[in-house]
N, C-alpha and C positions, 0 to 999 in steps of 0.2 A: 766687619764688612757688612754682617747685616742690617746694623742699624745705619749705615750707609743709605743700603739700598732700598730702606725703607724710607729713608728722607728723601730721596731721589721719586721714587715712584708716588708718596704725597702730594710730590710739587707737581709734578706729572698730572697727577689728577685737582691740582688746583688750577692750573692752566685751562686744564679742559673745561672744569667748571664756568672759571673766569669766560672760554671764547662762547659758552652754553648761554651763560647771563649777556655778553656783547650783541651774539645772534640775537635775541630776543627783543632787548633797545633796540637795535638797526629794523627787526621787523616791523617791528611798529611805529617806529619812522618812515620806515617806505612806504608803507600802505598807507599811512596817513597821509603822504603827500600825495598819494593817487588818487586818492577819492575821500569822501567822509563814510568815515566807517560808522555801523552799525552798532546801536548802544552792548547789545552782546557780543561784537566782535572784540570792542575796546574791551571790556570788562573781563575777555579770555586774554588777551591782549594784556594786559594788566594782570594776570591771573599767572602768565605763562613768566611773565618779570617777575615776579615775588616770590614764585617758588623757585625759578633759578636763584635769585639773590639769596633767599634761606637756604639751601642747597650752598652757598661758597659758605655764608657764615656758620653753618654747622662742621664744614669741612675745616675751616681756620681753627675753630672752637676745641675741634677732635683732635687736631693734628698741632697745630701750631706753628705752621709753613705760610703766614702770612707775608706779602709784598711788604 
């Protein structure tokens, strides 16, 4: 039962990740379509995607509850 619910609550937390990384893309398409952002904006922007994305691939890497 434990390792059940430990596979359960992985995926749990790779979903979160996954909607963490989606927020992210979406933010920085919205903004971009409202205005021209700021060369630091983009680059936090950019800053704020790659560590969600490292953040899933360390979670797949650990765990092994990939899509």
């Amino acid at each position: 039962m434990r390792g059940l619910l430990s596979g359960v609550l992985s995926c749990l937390e790779r979903e979160r990740l996954e909607d963490e990384l989606s927020e992210a893309r979406t933010r920085g398409r919205n903004l971009s379509r409202l205005r021209q952002l700021t060369r630091p904006e983009r680059v936090a922007l950019d800053q704020r995607e790659t560590a969600a994305q490292a953040r899933l691939s360390d979670h797949d890497a650990e765990h092994g509850c990939q899509r």
